[in-house]
C-alpha positions as CSV (number, residue, x, y, z in Angstrom):
1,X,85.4,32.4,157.4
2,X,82.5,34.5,157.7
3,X,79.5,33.3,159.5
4,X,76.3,32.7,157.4
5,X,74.6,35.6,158.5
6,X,77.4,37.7,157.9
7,X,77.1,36.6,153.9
8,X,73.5,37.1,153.8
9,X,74.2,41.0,155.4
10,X,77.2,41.7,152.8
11,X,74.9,40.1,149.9
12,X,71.9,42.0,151.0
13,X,74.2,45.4,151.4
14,X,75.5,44.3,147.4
15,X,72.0,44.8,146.2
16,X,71.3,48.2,147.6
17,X,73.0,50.1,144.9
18,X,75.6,49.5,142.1
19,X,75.9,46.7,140.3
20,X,77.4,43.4,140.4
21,X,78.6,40.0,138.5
22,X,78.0,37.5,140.2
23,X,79.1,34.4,138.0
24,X,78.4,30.6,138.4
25,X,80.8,27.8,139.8
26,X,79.5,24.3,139.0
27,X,82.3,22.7,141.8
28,X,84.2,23.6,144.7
29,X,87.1,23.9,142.7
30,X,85.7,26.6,140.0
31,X,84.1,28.1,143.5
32,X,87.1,28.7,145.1
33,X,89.2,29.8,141.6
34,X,86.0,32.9,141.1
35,X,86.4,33.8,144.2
36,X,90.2,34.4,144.4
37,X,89.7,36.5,141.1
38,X,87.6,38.7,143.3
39,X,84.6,38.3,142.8
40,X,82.0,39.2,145.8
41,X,79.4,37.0,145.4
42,X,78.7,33.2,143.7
43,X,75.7,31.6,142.4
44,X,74.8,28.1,141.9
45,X,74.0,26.3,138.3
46,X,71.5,23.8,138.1
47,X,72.7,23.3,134.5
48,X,76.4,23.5,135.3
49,X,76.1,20.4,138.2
50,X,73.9,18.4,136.7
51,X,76.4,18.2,133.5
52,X,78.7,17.4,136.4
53,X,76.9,14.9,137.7
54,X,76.6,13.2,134.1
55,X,72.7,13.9,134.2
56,X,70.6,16.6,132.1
57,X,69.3,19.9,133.4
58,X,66.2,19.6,136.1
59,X,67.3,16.2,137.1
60,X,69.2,16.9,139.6
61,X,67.0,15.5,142.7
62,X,66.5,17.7,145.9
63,X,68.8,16.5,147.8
64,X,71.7,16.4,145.9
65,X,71.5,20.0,145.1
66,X,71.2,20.7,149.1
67,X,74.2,18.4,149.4
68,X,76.0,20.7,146.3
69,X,74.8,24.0,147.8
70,X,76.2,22.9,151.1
71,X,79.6,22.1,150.2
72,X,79.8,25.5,148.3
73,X,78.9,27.9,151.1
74,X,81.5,25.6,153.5
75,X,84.0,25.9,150.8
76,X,84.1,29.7,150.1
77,X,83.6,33.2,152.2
78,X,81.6,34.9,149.9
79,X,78.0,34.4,149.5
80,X,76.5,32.5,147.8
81,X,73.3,32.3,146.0
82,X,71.2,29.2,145.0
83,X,69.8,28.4,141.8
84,X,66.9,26.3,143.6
85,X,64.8,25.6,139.9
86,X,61.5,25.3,141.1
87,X,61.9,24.7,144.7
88,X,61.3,20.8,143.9
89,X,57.9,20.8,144.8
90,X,54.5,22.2,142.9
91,X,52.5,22.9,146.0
92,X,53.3,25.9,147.8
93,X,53.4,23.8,151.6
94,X,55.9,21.7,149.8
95,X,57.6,24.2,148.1
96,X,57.8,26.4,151.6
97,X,59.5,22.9,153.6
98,X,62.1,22.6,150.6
99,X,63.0,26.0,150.9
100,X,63.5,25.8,154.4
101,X,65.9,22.9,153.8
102,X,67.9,25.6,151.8
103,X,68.4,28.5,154.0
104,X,70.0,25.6,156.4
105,X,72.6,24.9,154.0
106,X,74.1,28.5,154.4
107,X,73.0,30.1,151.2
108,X,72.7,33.8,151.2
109,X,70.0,33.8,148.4
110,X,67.8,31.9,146.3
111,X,65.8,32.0,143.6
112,X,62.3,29.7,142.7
113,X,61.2,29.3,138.7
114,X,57.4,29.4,137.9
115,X,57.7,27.0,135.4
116,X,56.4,23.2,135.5
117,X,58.7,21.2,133.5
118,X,55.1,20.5,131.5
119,X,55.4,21.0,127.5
120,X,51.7,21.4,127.7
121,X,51.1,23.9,130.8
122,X,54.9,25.2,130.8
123,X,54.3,28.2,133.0
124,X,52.4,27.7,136.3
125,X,49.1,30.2,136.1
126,X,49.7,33.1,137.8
127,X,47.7,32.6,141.2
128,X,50.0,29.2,141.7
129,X,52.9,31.1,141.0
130,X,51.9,33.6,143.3
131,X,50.7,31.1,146.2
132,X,54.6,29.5,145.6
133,X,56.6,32.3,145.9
134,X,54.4,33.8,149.2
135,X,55.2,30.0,150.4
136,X,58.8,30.8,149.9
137,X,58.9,34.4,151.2
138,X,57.4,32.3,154.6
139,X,59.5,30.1,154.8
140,X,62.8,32.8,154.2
141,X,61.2,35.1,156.8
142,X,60.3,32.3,159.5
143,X,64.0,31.1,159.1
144,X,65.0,35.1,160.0
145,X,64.1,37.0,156.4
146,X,67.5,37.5,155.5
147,X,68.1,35.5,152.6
148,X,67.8,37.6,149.3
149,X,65.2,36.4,147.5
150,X,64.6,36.5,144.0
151,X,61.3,35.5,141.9
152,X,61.8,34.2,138.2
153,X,59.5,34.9,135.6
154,X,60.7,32.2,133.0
155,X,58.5,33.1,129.9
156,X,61.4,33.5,127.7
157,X,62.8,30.4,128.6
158,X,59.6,27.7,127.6
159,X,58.8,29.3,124.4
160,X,56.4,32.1,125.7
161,X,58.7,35.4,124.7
162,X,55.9,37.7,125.7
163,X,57.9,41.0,127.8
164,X,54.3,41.9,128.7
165,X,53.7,39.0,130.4
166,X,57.4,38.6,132.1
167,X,57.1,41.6,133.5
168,X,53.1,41.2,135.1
169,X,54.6,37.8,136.8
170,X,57.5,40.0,138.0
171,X,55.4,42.9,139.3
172,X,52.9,39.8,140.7
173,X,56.1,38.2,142.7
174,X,57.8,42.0,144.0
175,X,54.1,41.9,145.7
176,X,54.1,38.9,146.9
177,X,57.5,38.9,148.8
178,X,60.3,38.8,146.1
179,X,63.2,41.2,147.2
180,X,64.8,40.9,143.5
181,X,63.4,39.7,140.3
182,X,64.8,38.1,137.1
183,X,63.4,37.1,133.7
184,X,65.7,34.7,132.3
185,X,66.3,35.1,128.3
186,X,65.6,38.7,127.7
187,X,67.8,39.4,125.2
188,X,68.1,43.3,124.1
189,X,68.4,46.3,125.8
190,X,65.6,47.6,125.0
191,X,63.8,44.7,126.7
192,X,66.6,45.1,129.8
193,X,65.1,48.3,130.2
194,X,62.1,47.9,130.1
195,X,62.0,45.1,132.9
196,X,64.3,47.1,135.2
197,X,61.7,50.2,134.9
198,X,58.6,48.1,135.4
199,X,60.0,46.6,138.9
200,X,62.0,49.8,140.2
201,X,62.6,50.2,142.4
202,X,63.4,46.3,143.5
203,X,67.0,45.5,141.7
204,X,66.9,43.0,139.0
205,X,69.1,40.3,138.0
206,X,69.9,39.9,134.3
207,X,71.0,36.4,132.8
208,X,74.0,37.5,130.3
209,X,73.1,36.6,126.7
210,X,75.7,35.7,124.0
211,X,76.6,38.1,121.8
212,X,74.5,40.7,123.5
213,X,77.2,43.4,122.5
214,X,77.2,45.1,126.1
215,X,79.7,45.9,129.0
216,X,79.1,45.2,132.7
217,X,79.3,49.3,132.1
218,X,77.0,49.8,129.7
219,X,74.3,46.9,131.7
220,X,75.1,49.0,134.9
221,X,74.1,52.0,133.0
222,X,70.7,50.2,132.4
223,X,69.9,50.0,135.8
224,X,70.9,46.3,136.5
225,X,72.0,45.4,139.9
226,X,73.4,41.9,139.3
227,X,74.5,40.0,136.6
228,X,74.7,36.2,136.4
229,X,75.8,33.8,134.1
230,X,74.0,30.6,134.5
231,X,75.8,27.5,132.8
232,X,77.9,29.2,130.8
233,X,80.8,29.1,131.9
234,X,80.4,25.2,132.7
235,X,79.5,25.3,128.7
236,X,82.8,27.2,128.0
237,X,84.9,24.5,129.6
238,X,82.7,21.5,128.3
239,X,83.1,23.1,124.8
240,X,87.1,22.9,125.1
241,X,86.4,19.0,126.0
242,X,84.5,18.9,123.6
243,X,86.5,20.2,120.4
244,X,89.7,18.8,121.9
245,X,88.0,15.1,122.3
246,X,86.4,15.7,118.5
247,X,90.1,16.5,117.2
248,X,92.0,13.9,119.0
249,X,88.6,11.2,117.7
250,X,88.4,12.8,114.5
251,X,92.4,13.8,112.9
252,X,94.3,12.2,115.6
253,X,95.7,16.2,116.4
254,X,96.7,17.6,119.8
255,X,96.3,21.3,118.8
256,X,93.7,22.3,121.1
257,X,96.1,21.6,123.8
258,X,98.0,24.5,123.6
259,X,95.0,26.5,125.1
260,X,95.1,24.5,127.9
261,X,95.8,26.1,131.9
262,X,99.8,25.2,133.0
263,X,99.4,22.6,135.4
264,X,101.6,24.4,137.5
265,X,99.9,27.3,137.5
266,X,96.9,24.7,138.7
267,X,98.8,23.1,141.5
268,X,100.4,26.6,142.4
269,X,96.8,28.2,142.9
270,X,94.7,25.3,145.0
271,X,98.1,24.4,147.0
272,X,98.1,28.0,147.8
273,X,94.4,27.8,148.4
274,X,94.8,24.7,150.7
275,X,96.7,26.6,153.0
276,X,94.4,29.5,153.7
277,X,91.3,27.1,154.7
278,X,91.0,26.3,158.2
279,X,89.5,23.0,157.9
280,X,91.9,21.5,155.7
């Protein structure tokens, strides 16, 4: 297995030009699967492990997600990048120590949020956002700076869909030490385009929409570098629970299972697996 500096180099080298899915296991087991579909890099979902876990979004506590983010970089060889919310933390000291504690667990990248969980205040004002994500930049750079970093600019996210104002924070966190910037919710292309002029030349990372209509081609052809997919895919398989569970509850039918994965095909796949990991 690569080392972790060897994923931070080949994650790094992935952001210099092209562009790249990078999609979002929520378990070792959906890990591993991405990986041996090829794909050459994973990031984390807060969203997708906390359903996991039986808990809502953001209430994940620190050290569970170290503990999470841990277990994915030992279980795969590609890198990895860490959705790590808001660093856990609102002061930037704090913020700094927690992200510290995440570079150790072998990430190749992470990203910190500016918003505060506060229905009333739900963006931090600029200067603390700023003041947290220089904190962070620290902190990656202390540890050895090569950890991709990326700066989030959450605006469409907490019911403030302003692109003008996205875009300032993104500008504001490119300054202040982001290597690669994302504003979560943007939903057009004329939007895409606009954020990925604003920050050129630093890549940006696009959060895939629903029913946006577009190709990895066609977003490449934008200018994106990456391309994540935050919970959804842990959504896809909670809604075929879901409407299988409803069906069984509510007619007493079994249709849904004929979409279901062959079990053999299953056990084929992590048996195979098993046997090209060192450690088990």
């Amino acid at each position: 297995m690569p080392s972790p500096g060897e994923k931070r180099q080949t994650y790094r080298k992935l952001h210099e030009s092209g562009c790249f899915v990078i999609p979002n296991p929520w378990d070792i087991g959906s890990a591993r699967y991405l990986q041996h579909l090829g794909f050459k890099a994973l990031a984390s979902t807060s969203a997708g492990y906390a359903f996991a876990q039986g808990l809502p979004d953001n209430a994940v506590s620190r050290d569970m997600m170290l503990e999470h983010l841990r277990a994915l970089c030992a279980a795969t060889d590609v890198p990895v990048n860490a959705d790590f919310e808001g660093g856990y933390a609102h002061e930037p000291d704090k913020v700094a120590e927690n992200v510290r504690l995440c570079v150790a667990t072998g990430v190749a990248g992470l990203s910190i949020e500016d918003s505060t969980s506060d229905k009333a205040r739900p963006l931090y004002d600029l200067d603390a956002a700023v003041a947290r994500i220089r904190a962070a930049r620290a902190a990656i750079d202390k540890a050895g700076g090569d950890v991709v970093f990326t700066g989030r600019a959450e605006c469409f996210l907490v019911g403030r869909p302003d692109l003008a104002e996205a875009i300032a924070r993104l500008k504001a966190y490119a300054d202040a030490g982001a290597d690669c910037l994302y504003a979560p919710g943007i939903r057009t292309r004329e939007q895409i385009d606009a954020v990925v002029k604003a920050v050129a030349p630093k890549p940006v990372n696009l959060l895939m929409p629903a029913n946006l209509g577009l190709t990895v081609a066609d977003i490449a052809a934008l200018g994106v570098r990456r391309i994540s997919v935050g919970g959804t895919l842990a959504r896809v398989g909670w809604g075929a629970v879901i409407k299988s569970a409803k069906q069984i509850m509510g007619e007493g039918r079994f249709d849904t299972f004929a979409d279901t994965a062959p079990h053999s095909e299953l056990n084929a796949f992590f048996r195979d697996d098993m046997g090209k990991r060192p450690d088990l």
